[in-house]
C-alpha positions as CSV (number, residue, x, y, z in Angstrom):
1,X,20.6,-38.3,-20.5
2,X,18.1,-37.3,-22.8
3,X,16.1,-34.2,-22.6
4,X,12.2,-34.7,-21.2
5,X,9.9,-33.9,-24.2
6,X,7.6,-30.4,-23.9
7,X,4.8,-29.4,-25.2
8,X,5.1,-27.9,-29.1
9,X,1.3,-27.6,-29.6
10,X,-2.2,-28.6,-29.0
11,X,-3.7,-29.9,-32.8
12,X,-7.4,-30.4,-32.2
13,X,-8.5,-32.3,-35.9
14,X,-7.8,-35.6,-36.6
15,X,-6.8,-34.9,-40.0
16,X,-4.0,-32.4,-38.7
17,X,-2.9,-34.8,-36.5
18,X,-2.4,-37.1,-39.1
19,X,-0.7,-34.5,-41.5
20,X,1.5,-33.2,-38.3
21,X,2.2,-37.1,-37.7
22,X,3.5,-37.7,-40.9
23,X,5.4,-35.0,-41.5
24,X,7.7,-35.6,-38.1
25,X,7.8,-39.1,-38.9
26,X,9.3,-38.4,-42.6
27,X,11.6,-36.1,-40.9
28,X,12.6,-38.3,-37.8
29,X,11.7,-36.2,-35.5
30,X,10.6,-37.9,-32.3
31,X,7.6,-37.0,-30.3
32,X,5.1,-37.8,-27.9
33,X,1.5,-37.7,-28.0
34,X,-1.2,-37.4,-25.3
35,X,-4.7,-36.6,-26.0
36,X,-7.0,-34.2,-23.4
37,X,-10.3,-33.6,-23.1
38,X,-11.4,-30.8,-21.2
39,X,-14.9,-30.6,-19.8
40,X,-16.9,-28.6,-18.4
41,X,-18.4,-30.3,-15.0
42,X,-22.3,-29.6,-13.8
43,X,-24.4,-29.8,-16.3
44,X,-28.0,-31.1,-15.6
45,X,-26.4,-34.3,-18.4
46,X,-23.5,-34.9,-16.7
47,X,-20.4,-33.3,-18.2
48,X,-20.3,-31.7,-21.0
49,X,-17.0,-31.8,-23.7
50,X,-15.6,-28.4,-24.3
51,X,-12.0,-29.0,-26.0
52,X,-10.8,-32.8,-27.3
53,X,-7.2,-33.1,-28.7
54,X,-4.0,-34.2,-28.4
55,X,-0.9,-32.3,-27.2
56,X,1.9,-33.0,-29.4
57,X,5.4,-33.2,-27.6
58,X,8.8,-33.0,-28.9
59,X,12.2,-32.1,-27.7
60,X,13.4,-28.7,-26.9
61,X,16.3,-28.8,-29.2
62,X,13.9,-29.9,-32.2
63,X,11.7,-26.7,-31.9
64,X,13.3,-24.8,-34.2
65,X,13.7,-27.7,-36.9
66,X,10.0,-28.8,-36.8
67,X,8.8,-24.6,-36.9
68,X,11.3,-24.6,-40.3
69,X,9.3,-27.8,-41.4
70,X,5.5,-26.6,-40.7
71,X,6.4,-23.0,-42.7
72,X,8.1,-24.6,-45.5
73,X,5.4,-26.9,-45.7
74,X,2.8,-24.0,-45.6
75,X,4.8,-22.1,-48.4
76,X,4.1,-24.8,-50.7
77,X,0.5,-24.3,-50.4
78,X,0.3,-20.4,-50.9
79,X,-0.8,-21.1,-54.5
80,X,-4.2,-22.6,-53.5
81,X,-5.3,-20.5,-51.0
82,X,-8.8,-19.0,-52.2
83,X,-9.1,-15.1,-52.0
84,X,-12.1,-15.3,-50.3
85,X,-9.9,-16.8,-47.4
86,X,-10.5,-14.7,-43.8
87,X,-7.2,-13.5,-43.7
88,X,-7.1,-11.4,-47.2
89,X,-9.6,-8.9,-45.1
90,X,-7.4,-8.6,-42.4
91,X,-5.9,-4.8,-41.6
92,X,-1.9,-4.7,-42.2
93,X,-1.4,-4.1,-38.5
94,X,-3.9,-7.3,-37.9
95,X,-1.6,-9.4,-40.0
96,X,1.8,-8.0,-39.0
97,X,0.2,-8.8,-35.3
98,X,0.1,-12.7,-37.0
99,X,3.4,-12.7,-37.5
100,X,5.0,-11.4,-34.3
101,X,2.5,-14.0,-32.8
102,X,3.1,-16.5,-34.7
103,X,2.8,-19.2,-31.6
104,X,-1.1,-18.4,-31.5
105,X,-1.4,-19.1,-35.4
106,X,-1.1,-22.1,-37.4
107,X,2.4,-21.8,-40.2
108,X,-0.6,-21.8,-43.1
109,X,-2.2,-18.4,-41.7
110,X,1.7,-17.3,-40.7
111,X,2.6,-17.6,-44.4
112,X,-0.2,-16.3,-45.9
113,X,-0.2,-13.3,-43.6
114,X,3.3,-13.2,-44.9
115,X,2.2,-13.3,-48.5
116,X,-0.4,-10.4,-48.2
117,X,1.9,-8.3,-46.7
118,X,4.6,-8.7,-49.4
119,X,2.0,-8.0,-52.0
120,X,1.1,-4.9,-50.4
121,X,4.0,-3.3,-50.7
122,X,5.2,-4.4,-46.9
123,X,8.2,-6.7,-47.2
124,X,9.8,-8.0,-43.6
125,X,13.5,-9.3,-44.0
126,X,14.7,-11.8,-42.2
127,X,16.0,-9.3,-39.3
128,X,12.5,-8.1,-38.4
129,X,10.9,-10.9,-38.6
130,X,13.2,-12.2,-36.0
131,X,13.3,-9.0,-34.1
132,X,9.6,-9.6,-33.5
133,X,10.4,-13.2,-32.6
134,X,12.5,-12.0,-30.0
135,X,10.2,-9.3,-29.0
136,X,7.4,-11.6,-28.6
137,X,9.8,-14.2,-26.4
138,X,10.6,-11.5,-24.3
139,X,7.1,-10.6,-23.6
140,X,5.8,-14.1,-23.0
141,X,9.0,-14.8,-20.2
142,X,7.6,-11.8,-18.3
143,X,6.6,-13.6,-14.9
144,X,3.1,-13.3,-13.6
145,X,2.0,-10.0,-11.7
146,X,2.8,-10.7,-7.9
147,X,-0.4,-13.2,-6.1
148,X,-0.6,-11.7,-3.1
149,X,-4.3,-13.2,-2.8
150,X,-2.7,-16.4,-3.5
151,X,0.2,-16.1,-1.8
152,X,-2.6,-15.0,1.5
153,X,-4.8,-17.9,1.1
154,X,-1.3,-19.8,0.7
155,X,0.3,-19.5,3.8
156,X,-3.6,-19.5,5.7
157,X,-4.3,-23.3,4.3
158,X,-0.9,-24.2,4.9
159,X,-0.8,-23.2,8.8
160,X,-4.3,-25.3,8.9
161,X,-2.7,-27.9,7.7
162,X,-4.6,-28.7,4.7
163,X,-2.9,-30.1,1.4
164,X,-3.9,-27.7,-0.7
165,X,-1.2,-25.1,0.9
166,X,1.0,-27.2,0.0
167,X,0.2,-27.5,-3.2
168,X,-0.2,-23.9,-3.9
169,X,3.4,-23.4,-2.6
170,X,4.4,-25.8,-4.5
171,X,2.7,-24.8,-7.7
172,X,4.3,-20.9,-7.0
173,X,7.4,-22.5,-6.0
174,X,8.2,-24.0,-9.2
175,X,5.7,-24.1,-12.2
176,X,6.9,-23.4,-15.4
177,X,5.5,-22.4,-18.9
178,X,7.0,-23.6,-22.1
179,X,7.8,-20.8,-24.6
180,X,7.3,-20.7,-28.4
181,X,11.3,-21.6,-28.9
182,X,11.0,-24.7,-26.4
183,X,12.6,-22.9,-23.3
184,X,11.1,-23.1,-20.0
185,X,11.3,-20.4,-17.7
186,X,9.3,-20.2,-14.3
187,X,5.5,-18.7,-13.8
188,X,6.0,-16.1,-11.2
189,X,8.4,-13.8,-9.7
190,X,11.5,-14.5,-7.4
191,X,9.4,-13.3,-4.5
192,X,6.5,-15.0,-5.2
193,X,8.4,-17.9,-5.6
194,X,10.4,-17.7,-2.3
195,X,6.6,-17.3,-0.6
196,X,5.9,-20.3,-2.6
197,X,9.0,-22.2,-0.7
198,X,8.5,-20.9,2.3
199,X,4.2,-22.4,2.1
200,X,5.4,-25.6,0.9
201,X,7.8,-26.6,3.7
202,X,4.9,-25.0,6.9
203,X,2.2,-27.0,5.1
204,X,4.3,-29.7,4.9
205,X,5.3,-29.1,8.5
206,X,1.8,-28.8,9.5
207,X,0.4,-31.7,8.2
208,X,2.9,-34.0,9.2
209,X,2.3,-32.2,12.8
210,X,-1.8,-33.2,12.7
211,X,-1.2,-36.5,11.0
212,X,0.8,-37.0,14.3
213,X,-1.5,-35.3,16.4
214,X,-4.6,-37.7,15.1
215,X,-2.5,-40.6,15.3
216,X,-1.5,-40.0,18.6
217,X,-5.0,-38.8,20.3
218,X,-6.5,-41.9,18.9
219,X,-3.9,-44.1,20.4
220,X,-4.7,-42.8,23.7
């Protein structure tokens, strides 16, 4: 059975897209697409556009292969960049912080940050470079600090009855977040989650229990 697709990055110009299109396409890498548009709801005209872009997907086990493809890609292009560019004013400890986060930067900005670095006297082999890799998975896997108010407000709905318990047990139960190499690991902590459990199934309970209750009272 094939893997289910996950989330690589969000790529907000159409000309990226495009360009990011292409360069899977030429390298048969498959993918999925799905565009968002996140508003911002309230406003005196109606809603108002904040973000609009598309999410490119592809498979976990392609992560690494389509990462080597965006930086080689970006390497070739190191000869045009303008010195003028924002990143030439950039501190050394601003553009070492580029490279350990690489996941928040684009591989054109990762490369050029790179590039200045090296010609600054401040070369990274291949082992620090993935040291900070590692580093910065390590950090990002950390689970969310304990939701007690959650967790309260959790386990209040859910003994009401009301859906929404369930779906916050539910969503502390078992939500993930996709890191930078593809894995998945879960949002919040083995005792959150076991609250999580534990306000899905009474919400569940509950509701089933009033659906029954209103069903029955009005059959009377």
């Amino acid at each position: 059975m094939a893997k289910a697709f996950v989330k690589y990055r969000d790529v907000f110009e159409p000309s990226e897209l495009a360009e990011f299109i292409q360069l899977l396409n030429s390298r048969g890498v498959e993918f999925e697409t799905e565009d968002f548009d996140d508003i911002l709801p309230g406003s005196i005209y109606g809603t108002s556009p904040i973000n609009k872009g598309t999410t490119i997907k592809i498979r976990e086990a392609d992560f690494s292969k389509v990462d080597a493809l965006l930086n080689a890609d970006a390497a070739n292009l190191l000869d045009t960049v303008d010195k003028d560019y924002h990143l030439f004013s950039f501190s050394d400890e601003e553009l070492l912080e580029i490279v350990a986060k690489a996941d928040e930067w684009s591989a054109f900005d990762y490369q050029i940050a790179k590039s200045i670095l090296s010609s600054r006297g401040i070369t990274l082999g291949d082992e620090r470079i993935q040291q900070l890799k590692s580093d910065r998975l390590d950090q990002l896997a950390q689970p969310e600090p304990s939701q007690s108010v959650l967790i309260a407000w959790g386990y209040a709905l859910a003994f009401l009855g009301g859906l929404i318990g369930v779906f916050i047990g539910w969503s502390l139960w078992n939500s993930k977040k996709v890191l930078p190499n593809g894995k998945r690991t879960y949002n919040y902590t083995m005792n959150d989650r076991k609250h999580g459990r534990r306000i899905f199934f009474l919400g569940l309970i509950m509701s089933i229990a009033l659906l029954v209750y209103r069903f029955t009272s009005t059959s009377l």
